[in-house]
C-alpha positions in Angstrom: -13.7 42.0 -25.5 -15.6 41.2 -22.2 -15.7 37.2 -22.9 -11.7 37.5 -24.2 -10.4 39.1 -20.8 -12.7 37.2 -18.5 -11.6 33.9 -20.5 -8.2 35.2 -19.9 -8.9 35.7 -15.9 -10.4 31.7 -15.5 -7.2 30.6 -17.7 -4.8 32.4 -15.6 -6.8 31.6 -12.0 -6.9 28.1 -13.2 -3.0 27.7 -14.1 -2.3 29.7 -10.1 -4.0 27.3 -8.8 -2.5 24.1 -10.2 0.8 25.6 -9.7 0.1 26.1 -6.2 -1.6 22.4 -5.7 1.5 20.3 -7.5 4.2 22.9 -5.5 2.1 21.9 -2.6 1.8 18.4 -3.1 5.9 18.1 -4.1 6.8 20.1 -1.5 6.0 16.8 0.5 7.3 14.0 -1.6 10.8 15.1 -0.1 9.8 14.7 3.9 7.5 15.9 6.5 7.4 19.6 7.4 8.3 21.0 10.4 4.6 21.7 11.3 4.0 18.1 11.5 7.0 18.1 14.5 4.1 18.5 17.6 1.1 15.9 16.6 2.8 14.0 13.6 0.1 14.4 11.2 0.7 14.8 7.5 -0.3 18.4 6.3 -1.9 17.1 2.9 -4.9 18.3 1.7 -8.0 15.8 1.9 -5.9 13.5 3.7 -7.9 10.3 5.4 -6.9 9.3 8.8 -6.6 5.1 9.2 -7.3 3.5 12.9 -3.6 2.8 14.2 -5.2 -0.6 15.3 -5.5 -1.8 11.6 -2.5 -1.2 10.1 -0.1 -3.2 8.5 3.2 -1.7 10.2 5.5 -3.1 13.0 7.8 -0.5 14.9 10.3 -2.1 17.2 13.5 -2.7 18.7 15.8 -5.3 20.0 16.0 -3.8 22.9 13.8 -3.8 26.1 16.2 -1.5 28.7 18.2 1.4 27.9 21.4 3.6 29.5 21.9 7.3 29.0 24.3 7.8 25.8 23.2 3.4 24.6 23.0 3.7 20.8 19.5 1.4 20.2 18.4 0.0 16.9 14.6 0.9 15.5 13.3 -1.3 13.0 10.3 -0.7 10.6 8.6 -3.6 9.1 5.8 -3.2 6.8 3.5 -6.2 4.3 2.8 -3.3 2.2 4.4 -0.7 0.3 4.9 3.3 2.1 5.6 6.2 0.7 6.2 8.7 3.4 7.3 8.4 6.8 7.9 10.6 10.0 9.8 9.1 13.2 10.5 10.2 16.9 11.5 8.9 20.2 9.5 10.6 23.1 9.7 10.5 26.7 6.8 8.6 28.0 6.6 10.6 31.2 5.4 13.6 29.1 5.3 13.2 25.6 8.9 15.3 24.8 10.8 14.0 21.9 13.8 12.6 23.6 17.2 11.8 21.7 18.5 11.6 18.1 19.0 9.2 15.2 22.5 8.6 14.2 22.0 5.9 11.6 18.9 6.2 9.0 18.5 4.6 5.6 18.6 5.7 2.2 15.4 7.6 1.2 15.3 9.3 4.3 16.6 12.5 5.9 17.2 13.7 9.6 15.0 17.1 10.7 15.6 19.4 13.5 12.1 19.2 15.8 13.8 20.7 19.0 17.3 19.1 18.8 19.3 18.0 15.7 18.8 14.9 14.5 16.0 14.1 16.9 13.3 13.1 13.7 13.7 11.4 10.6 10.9 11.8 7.6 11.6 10.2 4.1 13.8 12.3 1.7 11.8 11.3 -1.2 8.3 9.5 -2.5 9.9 6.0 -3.5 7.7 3.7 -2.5 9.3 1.7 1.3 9.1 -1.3 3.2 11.7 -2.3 6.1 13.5 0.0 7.5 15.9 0.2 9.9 17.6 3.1 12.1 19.7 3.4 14.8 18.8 5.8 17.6 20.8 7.4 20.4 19.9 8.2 23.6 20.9 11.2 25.4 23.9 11.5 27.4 21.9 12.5 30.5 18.4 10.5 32.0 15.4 10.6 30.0 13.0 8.1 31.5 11.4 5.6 29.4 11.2 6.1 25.7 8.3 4.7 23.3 9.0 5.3 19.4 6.4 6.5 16.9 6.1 7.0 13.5 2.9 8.1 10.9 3.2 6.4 7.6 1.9 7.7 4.6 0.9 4.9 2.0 -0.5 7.6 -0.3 -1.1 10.8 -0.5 -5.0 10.1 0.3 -3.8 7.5 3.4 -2.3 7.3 6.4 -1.6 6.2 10.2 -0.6 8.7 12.7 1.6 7.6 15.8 2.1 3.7 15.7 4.1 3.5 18.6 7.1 0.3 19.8 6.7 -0.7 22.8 8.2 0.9 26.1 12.1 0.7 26.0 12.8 1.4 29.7 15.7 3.4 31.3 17.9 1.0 33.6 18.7 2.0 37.0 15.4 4.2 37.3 13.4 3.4 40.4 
């Protein structure tokens, strides 16, 4: 009776705890969580953190000056397939995320950091590429911007904060 009920026990630990890793691990096939708002890391377990200087993405815009309220197109170019994705404008002066996005592509969602609208993450785990976005700056000055985004390329791999170059505010002295 002893074997039966402690057999029982390692069946029904075992089945907990693969519920609990495949909710876990879905959880973030549909988009960042709001813990990774701050630092932009990915919360997945045994995750392995790549050097931002070897990877294979390019974040940038067409645009080297900004004005309060401009409307300023972010483009994501990758050689190799992603799967996950999280993406913020922040004030270079001290790190704030700064604006929102008002234009984002299919396969990904906007999430509320501090402001509405002010990060995008991937809505689901189909595999990306180039991307493109369209982000507004606020209606009042902000100081120069930089973007950044962490890709996921697995759930084992990833680079945290590749960042665009510095998009400037005109008129600032």
């Amino acid at each position: 009776m002893e074997d039966s009920r402690g057999a029982h026990i390692a069946v029904v630990g075992w089945a907990y705890t693969t519920l609990c890793l495949v909710s876990y691990a879905a959880a973030f096939s549909h988009g960042a969580s709001l813990s990774a708002c701050t630092d932009m890391m990915p919360r997945h377990l045994r995750v392995q953190l790549h050097s931002t200087s070897n990877n294979y993405i390019t974040l940038h815009t067409n645009m080297s000056f900004y004005s309060p309220g401009d409307r300023v197109p972010v483009t994501v170019r990758s050689t190799q397939d992603f799967m996950g994705f999280l993406l913020q404008a922040r004030k270079v002066s001290n790190n704030e995320i700064a604006g929102t996005f008002v234009f984002i592509p299919p396969g990904s969602k906007l999430l509320t950091c501090f402001e509405d609208g002010d990060t995008v993450t991937h809505s689901d785990k189909s595999l990306k590429r180039n991307l493109s976005f369209v982000w507004k700056a606020p209606d009042q000055p902000t100081g120069d911007v930089k973007f950044f985004i962490s890709i996921v390329q697995s759930y084992f791999v990833y680079w945290a904060k590749i960042e665009s170059a510095i998009v400037a505010q005109r008129g600032q002295n």
